[in-house]
RODO-2510 file (C-alpha; in nm, 4 decimals, decimal comma):
residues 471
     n   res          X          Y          Z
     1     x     7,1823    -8,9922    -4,9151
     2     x     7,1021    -8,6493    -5,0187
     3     x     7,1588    -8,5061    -5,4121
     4     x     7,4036    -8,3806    -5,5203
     5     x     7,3419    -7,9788    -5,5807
     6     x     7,3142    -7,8395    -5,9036
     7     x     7,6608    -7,7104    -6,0348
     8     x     7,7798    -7,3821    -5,9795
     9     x     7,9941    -7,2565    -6,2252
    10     x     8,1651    -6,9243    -6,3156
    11     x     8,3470    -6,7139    -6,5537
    12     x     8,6306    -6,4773    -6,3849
    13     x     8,7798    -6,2551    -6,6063
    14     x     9,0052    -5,9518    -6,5126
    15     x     8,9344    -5,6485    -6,6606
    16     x     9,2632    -5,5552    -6,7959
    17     x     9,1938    -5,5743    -7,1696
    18     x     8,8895    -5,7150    -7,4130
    19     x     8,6734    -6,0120    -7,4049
    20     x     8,9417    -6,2181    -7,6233
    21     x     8,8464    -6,5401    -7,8204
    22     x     9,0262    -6,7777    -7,5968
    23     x     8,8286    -6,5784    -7,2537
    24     x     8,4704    -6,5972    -7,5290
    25     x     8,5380    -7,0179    -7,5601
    26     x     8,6131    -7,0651    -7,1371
    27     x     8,2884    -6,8386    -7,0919
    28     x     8,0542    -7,0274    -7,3181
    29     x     8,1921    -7,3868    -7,2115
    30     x     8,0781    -7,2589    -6,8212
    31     x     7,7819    -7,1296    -6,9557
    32     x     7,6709    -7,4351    -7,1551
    33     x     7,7769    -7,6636    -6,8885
    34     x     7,5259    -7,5035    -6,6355
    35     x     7,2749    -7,4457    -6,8706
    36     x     7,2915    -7,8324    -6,9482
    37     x     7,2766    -7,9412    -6,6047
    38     x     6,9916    -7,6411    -6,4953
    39     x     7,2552    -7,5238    -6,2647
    40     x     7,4228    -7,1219    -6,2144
    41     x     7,6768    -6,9519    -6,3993
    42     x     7,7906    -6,6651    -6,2489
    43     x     8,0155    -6,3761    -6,3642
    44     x     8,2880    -6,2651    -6,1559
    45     x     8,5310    -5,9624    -6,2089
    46     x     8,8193    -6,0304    -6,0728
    47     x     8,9831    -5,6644    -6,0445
    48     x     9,1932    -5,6922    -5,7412
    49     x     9,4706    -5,5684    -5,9235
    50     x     9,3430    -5,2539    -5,9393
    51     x     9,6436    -5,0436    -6,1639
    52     x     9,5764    -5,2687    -6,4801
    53     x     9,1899    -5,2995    -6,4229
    54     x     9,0091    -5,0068    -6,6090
    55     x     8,6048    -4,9690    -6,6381
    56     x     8,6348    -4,9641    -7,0345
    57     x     8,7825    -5,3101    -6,9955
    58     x     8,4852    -5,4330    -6,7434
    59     x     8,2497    -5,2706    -7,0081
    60     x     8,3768    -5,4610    -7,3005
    61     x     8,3439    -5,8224    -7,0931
    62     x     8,0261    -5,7319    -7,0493
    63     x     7,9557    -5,6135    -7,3681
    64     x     8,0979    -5,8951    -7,5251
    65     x     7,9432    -6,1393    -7,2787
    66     x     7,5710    -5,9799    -7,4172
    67     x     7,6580    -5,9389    -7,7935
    68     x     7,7865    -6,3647    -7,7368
    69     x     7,4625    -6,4280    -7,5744
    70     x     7,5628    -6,5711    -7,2386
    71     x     7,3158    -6,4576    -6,9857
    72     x     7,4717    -6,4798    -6,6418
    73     x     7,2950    -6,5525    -6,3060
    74     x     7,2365    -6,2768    -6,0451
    75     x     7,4728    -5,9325    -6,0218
    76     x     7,7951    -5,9043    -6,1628
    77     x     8,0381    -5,9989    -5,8583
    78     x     8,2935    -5,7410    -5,8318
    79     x     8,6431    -5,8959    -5,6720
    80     x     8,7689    -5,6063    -5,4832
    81     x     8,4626    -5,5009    -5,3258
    82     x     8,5285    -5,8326    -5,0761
    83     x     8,8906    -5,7756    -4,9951
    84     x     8,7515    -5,7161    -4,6455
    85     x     8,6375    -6,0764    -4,7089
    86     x     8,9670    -6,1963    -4,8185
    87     x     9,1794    -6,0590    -4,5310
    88     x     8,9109    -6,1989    -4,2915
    89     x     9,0434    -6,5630    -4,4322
    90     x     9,3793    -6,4591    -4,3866
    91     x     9,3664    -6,3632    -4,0663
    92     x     9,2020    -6,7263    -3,9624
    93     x     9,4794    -6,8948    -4,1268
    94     x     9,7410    -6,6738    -3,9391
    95     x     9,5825    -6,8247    -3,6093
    96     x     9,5225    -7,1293    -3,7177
    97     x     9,8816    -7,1354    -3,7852
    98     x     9,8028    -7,2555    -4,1467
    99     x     9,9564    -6,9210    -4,2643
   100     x    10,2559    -6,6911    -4,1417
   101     x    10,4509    -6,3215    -4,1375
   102     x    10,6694    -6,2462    -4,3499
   103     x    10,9159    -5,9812    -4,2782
   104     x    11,1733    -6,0422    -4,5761
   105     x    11,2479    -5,7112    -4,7811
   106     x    11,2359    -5,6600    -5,1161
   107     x    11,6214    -5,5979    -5,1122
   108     x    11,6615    -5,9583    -4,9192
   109     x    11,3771    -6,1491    -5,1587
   110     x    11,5934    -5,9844    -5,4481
   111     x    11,9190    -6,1584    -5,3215
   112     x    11,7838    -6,4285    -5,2674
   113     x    11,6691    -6,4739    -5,6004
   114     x    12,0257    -6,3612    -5,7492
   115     x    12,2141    -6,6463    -5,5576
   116     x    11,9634    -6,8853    -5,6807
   117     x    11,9811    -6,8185    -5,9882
   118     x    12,3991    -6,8193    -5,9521
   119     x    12,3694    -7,1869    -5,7966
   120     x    12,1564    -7,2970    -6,0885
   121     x    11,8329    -7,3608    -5,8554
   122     x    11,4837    -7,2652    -5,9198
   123     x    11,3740    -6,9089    -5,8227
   124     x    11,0899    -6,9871    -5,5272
   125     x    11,1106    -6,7930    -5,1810
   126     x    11,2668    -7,0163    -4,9524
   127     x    11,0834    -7,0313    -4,6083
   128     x    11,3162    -6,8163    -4,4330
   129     x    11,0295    -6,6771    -4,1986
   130     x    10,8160    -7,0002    -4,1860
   131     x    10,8930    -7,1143    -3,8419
   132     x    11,0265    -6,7623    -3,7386
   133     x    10,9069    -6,5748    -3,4765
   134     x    10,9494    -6,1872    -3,5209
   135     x    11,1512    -6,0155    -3,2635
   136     x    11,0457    -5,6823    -3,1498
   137     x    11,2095    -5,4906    -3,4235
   138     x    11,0521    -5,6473    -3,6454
   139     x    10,7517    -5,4197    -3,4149
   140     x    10,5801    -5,1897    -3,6829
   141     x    10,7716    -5,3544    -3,9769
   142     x    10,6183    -5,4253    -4,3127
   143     x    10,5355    -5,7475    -4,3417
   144     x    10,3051    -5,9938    -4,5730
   145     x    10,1266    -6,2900    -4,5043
   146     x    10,2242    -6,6268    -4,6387
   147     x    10,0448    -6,9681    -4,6837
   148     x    10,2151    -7,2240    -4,4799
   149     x    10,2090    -7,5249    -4,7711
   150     x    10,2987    -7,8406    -4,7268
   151     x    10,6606    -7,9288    -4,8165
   152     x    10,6531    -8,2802    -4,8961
   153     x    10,4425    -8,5169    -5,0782
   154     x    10,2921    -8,4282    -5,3778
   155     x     9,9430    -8,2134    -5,5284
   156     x     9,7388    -8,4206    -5,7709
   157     x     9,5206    -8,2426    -5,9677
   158     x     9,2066    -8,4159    -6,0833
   159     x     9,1732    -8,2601    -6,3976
   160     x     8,8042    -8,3542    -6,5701
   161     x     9,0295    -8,2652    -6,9207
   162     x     9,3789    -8,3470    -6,8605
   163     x     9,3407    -8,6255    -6,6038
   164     x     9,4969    -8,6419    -6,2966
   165     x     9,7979    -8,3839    -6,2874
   166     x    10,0866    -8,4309    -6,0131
   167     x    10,2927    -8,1675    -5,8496
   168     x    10,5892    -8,2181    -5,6209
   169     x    10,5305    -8,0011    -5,3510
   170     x    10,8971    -7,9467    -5,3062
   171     x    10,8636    -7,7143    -5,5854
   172     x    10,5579    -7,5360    -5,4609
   173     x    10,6447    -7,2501    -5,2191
   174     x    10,4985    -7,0604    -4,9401
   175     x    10,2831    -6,8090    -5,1958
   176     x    10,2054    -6,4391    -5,0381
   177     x     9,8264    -6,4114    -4,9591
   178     x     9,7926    -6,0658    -4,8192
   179     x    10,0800    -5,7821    -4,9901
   180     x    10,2403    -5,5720    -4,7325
   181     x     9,9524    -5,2479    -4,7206
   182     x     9,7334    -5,5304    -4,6856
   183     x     9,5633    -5,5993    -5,0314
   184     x     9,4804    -5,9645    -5,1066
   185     x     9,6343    -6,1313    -5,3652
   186     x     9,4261    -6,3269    -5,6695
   187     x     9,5427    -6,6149    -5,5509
   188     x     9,3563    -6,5930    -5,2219
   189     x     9,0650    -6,3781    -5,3746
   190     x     8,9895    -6,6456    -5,5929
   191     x     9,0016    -6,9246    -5,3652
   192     x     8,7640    -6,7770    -5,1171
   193     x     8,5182    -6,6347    -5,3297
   194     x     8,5120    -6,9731    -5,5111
   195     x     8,4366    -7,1343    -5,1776
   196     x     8,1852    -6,8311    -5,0421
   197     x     8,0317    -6,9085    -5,3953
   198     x     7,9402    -7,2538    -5,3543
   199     x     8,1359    -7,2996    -5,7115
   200     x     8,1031    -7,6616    -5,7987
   201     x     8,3297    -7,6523    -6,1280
   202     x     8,6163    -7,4263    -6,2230
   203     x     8,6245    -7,3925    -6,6018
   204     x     8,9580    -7,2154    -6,6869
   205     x     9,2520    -7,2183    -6,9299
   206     x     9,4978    -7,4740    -6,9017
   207     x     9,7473    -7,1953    -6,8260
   208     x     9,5751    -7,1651    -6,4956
   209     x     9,6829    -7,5665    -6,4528
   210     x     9,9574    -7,4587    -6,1764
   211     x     9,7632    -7,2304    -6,0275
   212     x     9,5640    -7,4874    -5,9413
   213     x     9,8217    -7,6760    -5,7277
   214     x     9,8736    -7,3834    -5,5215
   215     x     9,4996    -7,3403    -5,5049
   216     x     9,4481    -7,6755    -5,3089
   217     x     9,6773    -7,6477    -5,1335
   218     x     9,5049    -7,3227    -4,9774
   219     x     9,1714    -7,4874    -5,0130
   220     x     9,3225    -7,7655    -4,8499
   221     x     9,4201    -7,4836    -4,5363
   222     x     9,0730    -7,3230    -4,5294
   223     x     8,9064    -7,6738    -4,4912
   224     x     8,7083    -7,5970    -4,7794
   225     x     8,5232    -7,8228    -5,0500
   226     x     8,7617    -7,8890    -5,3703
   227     x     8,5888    -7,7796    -5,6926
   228     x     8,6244    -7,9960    -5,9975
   229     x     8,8873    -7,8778    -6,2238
   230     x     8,8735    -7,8834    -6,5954
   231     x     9,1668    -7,6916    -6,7247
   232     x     9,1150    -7,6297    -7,1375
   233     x     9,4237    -7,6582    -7,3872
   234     x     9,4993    -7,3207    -7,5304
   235     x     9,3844    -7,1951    -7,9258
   236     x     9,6522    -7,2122    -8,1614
   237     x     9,6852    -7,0001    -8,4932
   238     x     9,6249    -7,1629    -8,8156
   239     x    10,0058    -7,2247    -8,8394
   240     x    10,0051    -7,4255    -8,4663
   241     x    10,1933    -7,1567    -8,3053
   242     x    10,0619    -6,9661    -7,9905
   243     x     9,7475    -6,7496    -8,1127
   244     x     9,8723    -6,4172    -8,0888
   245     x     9,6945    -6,0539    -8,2656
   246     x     9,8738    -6,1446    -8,6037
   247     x     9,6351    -6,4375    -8,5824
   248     x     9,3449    -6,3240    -8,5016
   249     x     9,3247    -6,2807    -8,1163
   250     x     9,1042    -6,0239    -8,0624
   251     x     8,7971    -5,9507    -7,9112
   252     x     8,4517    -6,0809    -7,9811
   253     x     8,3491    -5,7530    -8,0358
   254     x     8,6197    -5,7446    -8,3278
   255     x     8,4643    -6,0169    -8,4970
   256     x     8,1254    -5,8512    -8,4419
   257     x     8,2211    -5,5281    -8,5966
   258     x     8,3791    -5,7848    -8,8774
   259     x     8,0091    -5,9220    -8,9833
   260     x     7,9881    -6,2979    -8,8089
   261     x     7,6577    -6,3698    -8,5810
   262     x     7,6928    -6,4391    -8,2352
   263     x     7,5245    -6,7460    -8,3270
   264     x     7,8281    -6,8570    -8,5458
   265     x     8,0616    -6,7017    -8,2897
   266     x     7,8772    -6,9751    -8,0475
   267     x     7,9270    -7,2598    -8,2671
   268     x     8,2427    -7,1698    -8,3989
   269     x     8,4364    -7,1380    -8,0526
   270     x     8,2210    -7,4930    -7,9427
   271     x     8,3989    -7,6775    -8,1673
   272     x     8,7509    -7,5078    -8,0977
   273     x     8,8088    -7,7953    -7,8894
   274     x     8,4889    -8,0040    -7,7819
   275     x     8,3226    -8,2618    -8,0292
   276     x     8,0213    -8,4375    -8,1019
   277     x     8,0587    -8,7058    -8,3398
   278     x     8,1086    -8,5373    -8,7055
   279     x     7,9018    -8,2532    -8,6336
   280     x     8,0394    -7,9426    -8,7021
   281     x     7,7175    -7,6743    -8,7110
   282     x     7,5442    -7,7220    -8,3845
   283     x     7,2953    -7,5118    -8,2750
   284     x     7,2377    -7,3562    -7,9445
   285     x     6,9830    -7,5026    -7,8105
   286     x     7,1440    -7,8602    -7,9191
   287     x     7,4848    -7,7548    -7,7706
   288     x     7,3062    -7,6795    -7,4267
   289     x     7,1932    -8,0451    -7,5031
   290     x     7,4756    -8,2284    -7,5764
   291     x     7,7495    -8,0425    -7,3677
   292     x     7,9655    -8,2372    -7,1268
   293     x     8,3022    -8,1765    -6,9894
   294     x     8,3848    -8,5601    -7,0896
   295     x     8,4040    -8,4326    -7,4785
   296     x     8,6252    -8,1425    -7,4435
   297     x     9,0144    -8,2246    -7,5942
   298     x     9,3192    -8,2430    -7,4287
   299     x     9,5061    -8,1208    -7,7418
   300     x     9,5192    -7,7542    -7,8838
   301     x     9,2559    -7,6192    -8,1324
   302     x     9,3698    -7,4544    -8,4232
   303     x     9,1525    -7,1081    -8,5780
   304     x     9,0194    -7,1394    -8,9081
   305     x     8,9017    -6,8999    -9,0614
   306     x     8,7997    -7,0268    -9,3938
   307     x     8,5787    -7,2486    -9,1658
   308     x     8,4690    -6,9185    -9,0056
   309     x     8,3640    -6,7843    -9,3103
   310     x     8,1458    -7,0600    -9,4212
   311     x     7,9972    -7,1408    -9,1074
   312     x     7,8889    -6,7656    -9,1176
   313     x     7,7677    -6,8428    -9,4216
   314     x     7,5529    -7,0803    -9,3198
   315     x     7,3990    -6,9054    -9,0467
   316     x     7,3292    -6,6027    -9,2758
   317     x     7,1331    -6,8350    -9,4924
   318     x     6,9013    -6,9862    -9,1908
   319     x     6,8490    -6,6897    -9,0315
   320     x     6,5263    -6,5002    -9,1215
   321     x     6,4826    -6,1949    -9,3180
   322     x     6,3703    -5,9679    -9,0435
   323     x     6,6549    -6,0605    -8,8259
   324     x     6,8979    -6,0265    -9,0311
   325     x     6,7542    -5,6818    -9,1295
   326     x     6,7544    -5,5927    -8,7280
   327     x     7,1194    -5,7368    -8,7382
   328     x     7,2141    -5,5046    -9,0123
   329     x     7,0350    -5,2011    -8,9010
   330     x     7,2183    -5,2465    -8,5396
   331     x     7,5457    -5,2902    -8,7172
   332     x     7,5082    -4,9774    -8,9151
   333     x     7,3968    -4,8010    -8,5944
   334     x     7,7616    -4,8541    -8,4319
   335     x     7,9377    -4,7428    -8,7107
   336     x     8,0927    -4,4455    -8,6766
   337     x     7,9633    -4,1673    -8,7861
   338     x     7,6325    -4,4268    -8,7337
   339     x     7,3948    -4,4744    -9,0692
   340     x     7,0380    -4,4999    -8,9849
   341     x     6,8037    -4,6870    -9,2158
   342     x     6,5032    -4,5291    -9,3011
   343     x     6,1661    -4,7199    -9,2289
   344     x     6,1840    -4,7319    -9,5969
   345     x     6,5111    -4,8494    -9,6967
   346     x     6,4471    -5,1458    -9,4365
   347     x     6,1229    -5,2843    -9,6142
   348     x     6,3379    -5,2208    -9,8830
   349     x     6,6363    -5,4454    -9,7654
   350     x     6,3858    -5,7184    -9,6105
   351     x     6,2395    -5,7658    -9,9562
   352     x     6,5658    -5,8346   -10,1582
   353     x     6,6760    -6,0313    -9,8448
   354     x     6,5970    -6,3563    -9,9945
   355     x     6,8757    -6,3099   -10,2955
   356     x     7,1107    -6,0874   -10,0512
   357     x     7,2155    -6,3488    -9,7829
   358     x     7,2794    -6,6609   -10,0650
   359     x     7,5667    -6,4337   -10,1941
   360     x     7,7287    -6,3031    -9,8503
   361     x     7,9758    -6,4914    -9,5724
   362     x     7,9357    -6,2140    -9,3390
   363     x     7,7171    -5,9079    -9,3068
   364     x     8,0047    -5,6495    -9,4012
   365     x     7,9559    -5,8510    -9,7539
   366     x     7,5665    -5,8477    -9,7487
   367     x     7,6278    -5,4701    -9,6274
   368     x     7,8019    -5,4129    -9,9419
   369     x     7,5565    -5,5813   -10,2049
   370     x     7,2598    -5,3971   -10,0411
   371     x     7,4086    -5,0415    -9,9824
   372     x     7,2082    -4,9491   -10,3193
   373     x     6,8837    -4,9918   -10,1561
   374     x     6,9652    -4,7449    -9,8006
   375     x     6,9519    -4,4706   -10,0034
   376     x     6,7704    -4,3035   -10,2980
   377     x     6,9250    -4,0927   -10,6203
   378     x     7,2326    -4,1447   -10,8702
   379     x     7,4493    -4,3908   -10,7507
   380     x     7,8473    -4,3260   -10,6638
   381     x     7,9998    -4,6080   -10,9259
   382     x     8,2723    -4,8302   -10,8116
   383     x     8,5406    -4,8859   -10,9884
   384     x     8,4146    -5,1670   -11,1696
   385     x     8,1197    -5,0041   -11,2530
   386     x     8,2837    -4,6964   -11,3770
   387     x     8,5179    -4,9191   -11,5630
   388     x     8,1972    -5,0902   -11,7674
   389     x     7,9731    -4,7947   -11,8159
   390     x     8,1830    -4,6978   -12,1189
   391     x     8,0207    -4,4145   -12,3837
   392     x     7,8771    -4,7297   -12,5804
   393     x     7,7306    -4,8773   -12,3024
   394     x     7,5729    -4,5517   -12,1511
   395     x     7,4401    -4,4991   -12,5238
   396     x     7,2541    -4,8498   -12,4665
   397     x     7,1616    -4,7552   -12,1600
   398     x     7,0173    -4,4477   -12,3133
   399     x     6,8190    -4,6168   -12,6361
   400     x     6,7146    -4,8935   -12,3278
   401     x     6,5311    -4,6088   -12,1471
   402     x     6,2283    -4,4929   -12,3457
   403     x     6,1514    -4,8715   -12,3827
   404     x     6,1415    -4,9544   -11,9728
   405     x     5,9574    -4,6385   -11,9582
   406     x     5,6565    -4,7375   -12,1619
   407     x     5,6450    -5,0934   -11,9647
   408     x     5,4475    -5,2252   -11,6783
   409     x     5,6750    -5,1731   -11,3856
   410     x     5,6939    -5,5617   -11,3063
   411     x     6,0089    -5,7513   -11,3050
   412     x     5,8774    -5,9979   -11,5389
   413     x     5,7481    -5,7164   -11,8058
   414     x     6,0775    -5,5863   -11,7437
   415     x     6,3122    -5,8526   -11,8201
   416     x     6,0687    -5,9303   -12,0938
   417     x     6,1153    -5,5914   -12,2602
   418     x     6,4908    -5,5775   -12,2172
   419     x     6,5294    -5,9368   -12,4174
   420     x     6,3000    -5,8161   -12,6817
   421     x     6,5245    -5,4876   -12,7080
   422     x     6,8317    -5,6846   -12,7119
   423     x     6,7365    -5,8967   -12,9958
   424     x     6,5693    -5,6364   -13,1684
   425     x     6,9713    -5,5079   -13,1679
   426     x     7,1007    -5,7825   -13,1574
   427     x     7,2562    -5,8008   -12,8473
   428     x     7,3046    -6,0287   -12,6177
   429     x     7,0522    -5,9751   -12,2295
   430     x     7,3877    -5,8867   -12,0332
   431     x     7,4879    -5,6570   -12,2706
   432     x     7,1286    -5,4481   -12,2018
   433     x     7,1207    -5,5666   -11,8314
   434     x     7,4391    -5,4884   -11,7131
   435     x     7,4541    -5,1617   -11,7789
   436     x     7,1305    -5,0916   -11,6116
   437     x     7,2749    -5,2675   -11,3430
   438     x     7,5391    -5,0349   -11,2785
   439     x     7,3536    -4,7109   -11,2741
   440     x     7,1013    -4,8827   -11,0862
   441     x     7,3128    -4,9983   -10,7945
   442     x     7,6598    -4,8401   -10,8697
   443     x     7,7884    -5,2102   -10,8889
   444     x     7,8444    -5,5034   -11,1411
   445     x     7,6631    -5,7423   -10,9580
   446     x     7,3991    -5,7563   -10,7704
   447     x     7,0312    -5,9248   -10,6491
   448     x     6,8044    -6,0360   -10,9829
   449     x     6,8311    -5,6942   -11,1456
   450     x     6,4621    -5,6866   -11,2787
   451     x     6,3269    -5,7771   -10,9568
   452     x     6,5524    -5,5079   -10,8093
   453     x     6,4183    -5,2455   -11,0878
   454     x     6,0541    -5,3812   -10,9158
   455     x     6,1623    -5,3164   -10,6032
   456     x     6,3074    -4,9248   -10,5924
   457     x     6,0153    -4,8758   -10,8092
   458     x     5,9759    -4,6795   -11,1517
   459     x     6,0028    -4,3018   -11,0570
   460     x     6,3371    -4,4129   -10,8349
   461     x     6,5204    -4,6436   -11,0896
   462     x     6,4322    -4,3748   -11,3824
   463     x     6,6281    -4,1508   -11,1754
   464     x     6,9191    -4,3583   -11,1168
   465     x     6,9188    -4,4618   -11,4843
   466     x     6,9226    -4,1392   -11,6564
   467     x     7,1985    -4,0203   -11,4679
   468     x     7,4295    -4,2146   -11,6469
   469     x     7,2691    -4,2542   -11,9904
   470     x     7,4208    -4,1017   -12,2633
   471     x     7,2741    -3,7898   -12,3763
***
């Protein structure tokens, strides 16, 4: 008895709109599954429908398929280029006689669907060319090509999520594989390319679940070997309704441009509806560990973003200094118009890393507590910082100067002098310190000030300073 082969598996999105969060979780559950068995994932465009498929939209799957970090096998597979593929199958089902032309009109489909609709019965094309033989006028005639399904009995679909699924095939018609100029349907692209493929397991959304009735059905036709299905529940807002934009349902790159890691991103959408044990951060490399299809739910995940947020966090925190500074240098890069660190400003940034990332949930936060080190001069105050750099706090700042100036430009000798000053006045550290730290950084808080005064050095933070001490 031979092995079984490894598992194919791919991810088929059509390029009508962004890598969304619910496409970003079916992506990295194919991904980890064939990473964890050592089998293929491949990444398949499925643009047959080629008025709603734009290259923007087949740029930002694969854009947000990079950014997520899930590394596909081989080319991009590109749908349409194998329509002459697709008809090909068609054709052998029309002599087989597993298929059939259709010579209906739109005007007769139409009616059809009105009287149904008047009697009360479900709105499915009814056959009427299934065992019809065209006459000659129908010579020349548009026509499509249907699949000749079976009529009784029933589809089960063994679902490796749901469990097994049944369909009454009474309620399943005849669906259209070719369209009348002779374009092939998804239905039929899929199917074939699945089977050309050698895709072992089909990964999908659990609205696809009725899709895949029809599916076998045609699988069935073509004689061809039945994937496993595992059709996964859909993402629900925090409220349990239908994730929609006012939710949160947009693409990865969205949340990218909002500050989370991909690394988060990865965790964060593994857990939107798979489990192991209590474990809620997981990294990577133990996800492509642990993954199996029999620990996915059957129930509907729910976003949280609060949990979002501190798993962010978290990441933040473990990730080191230099990546995070290439993380925030790339970030700034996209912005538009694009800020460029200097080589300067990003030993800068890498230094105060340490005290940056304990403080910040994403890196739009750590963004803003480290904007005072991209750039050097006076700093533009924000309103809080405006608000406490009052006349008698500049004048502090002012009387504070000559002593900084005539110490040791260490943070300790620093923070040293400004205590003795403030007791000297008797004044409390903050009320010395924070007006510093609001010329200094054009915020009220910030990294450990002295060290920070260490860091831009003492010609730099003299600048900054007298610029807003009294005169």
């Amino acid at each position: 008895m031979s092995e079984n082969p490894k598992p194919v598996l791919r991810f088929a999105p059509s390029p009508t709109g962004m890598l969304h969060i619910g496409g970003a979780r079916t992506a990295l559950f194919n991904w980890l599954y064939a990473r964890h068995t050592g089998g293929t994932f491949l990444l398949r465009i499925e643009d047959t429908d080629r008025e709603r498929s734009t290259p923007e939209a087949v740029d930002a799957i694969l854009n947000g398929m990079r950014w997520m970090g899930l590394n596909w096998d081989g080319d991009v597979i590109y749908q349409f280029a194998r329509a002459p593929r697709h008809r090909e199958v068609a054709e052998q089902l029309l002599a087989q006689g597993n298929a059939y032309r259709c010579y209906a009109t739109g005007e007769e489909l139409t009616q059809m669907r009105e009287e149904q609709k008047a009697a009360g019965k479900p709105m499915r094309y009814d056959g009427r060319w299934r065992d019809r033989a065209p006459d000659p006028e129908q010579d020349g005639k548009p026509f499509v090509v249907r699949l000749k399904a079976r009529q009784e009995g029933e589809t089960i679909v063994h679902d490796a999520v749901l469990g097994d699924v049944r369909f009454e095939n009474s309620q399943l018609d005849d669906m259209v594989l070719l369209r009348s100029d002779g374009t092939p349907t998804y239905m039929l692209a899929v199917v074939v390319d699945d089977s050309d493929m050698g895709v072992t397991h089909v990964i999908r959304g659990a609205d696809h679940l009725n899709n895949a009735a029809r599916q076998l059905q045609l699988i069935e036709a073509m004689g061809a070997a039945v994937p496993v299905y595992g059709h996964l529940p859909l993402i629900n807002g925090p409220d349990g309704a239908k994730l929609s934009k006012r939710h949160g349902a947009l693409a990865v790159e969205v949340y990218r441009d909002m500050g989370y890691l991909s690394e988060t991103m990865r965790n964060y959408l593994l857990r939107l509806g798979w489990s192991h044990g209590d474990d809620e951060i997981i990294s990577t490399e133990q996800a492509i560990q642990w993954f199996n299809l029999e620990s996915i739910g059957k129930s509907a995940a729910r976003m949280d973003y609060k949990k979002l947020d501190n798993l962010n966090g978290h990441y933040i925190r473990e990730t080191a200094d230099a990546v995070l500074v290439a993380e925030v240098t790339a970030f700034l890069a996209r912005e538009t118009p694009p800020r460029i660190l200097s080589v300067a400003a990003r030993q800068r940034l890498q230094a105060a890393m340490a005290p940056l990332k304990e403080r910040a949930k994403t890196l739009v936060e750590l963004i803003l507590g480290a904007e005072f080190l991209f750039t050097d001069g006076p700093r533009t105050l924000d309103d809080a910082a405006a608000k406490l750099l009052t006349p008698e706090a500049r004048a502090t700042l002012a009387k504070t100067l000559p002593v900084l100036e005539a110490t040791d430009w260490s943070g300790e000798a620093l923070e040293n002098a400004a205590r003795n000053f403030a007791e000297q006045n008797g004044q409390k550290l903050g009320q010395v310190a924070q007006p510093l730290r609001a010329a200094l950084t054009g915020k009220t808080s910030s990294p450990p000030l002295f060290a920070m005064l260490a860091l831009l050095g003492r010609e730099e933070s003299l600048i900054r300073l007298r610029a807003y001490a009294a005169n």
